[in-house]
C-alpha positions in Angstrom: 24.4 -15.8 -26.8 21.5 -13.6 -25.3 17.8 -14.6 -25.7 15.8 -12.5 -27.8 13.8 -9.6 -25.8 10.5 -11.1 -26.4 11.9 -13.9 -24.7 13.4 -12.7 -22.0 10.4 -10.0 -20.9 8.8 -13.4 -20.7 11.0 -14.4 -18.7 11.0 -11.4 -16.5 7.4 -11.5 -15.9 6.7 -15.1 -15.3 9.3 -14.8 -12.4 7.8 -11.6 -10.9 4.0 -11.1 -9.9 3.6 -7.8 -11.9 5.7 -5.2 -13.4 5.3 -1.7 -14.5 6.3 -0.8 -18.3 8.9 1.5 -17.0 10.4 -1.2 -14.8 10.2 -4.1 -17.6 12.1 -1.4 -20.1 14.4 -0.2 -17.4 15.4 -4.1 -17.3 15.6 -5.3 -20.4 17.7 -1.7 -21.5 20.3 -2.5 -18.8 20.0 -6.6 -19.5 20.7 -5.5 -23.4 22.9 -2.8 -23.4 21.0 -0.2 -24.7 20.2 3.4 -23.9 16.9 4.4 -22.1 15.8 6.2 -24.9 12.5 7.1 -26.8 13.4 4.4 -29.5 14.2 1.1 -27.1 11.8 2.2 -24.8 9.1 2.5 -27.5 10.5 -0.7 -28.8 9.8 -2.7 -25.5 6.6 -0.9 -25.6 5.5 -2.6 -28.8 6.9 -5.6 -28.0 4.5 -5.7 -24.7 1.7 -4.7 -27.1 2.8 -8.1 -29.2 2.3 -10.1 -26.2 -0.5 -8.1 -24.6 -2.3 -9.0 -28.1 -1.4 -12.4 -28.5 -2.9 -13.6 -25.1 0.5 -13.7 -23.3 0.5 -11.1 -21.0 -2.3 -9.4 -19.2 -2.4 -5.3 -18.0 -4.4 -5.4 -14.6 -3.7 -2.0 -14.4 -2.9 1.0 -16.0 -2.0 5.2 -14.2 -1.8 8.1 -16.4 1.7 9.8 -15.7 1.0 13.5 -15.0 4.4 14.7 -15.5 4.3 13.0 -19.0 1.1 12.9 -19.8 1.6 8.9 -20.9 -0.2 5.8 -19.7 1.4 3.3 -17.5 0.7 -0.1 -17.7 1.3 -2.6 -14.8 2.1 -6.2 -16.6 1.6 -9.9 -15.9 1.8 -12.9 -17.6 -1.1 -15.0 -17.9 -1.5 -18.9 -17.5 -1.8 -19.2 -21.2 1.8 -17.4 -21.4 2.9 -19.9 -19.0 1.7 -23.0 -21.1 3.4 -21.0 -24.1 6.8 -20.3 -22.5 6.8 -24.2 -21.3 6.3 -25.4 -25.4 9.1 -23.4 -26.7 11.4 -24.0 -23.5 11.6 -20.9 -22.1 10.6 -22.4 -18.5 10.0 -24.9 -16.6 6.5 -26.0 -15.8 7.9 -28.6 -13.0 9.4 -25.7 -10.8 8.4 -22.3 -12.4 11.8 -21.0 -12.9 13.1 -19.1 -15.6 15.8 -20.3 -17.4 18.9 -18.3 -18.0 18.7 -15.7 -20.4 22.3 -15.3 -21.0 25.2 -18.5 -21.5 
């Protein structure tokens, strides 16, 4: 049984130092399956909004896409996100490793 996305975008980030939107969509897409479309990527999106909103994760930076005209935002996860993933055992404060997202 897979972890749920918000979980493992988490996951993703806590084990990297920052990712890109693109990247953390272009992940979690191949990780789940689904197509790189407008509606999972917009998805993802909102789901990185969630967590941006709830103190999770942090954007330390952000590049307009000329080709697209979109904004870009680079992710990370904060401490607080840490401490969060840690209560609801989604990684291991003692060695900072995710856990496995799939069984």
């Amino acid at each position: 049984m897979k972890l749920h996305m918000k979980g493992y975008i988490l996951q993703l980030l806590a084990g990297s130092d920052m990712l890109w939107d693109s990247e953390i969509a272009h992940r979690t897409c191949i990780e789940y399956g689904k197509p790189e479309d407008e509606y999972w990527t917009g998805s993802i999106r909102a789901i990185l909004a969630d967590l941006y909103s709830g103190g999770l994760v942090q954007t330390p930076e952000d590049q307009l896409d000329d080709a697209t005209n979109k904004v870009h935002f680079r992710y990370a996860i904060t401490e607080f996100g840490r401490q969060r993933m840690a209560d609801t055992g989604l990684l291991d404060l003692d060695d900072l490793q995710p856990k496995e997202t799939t069984q």
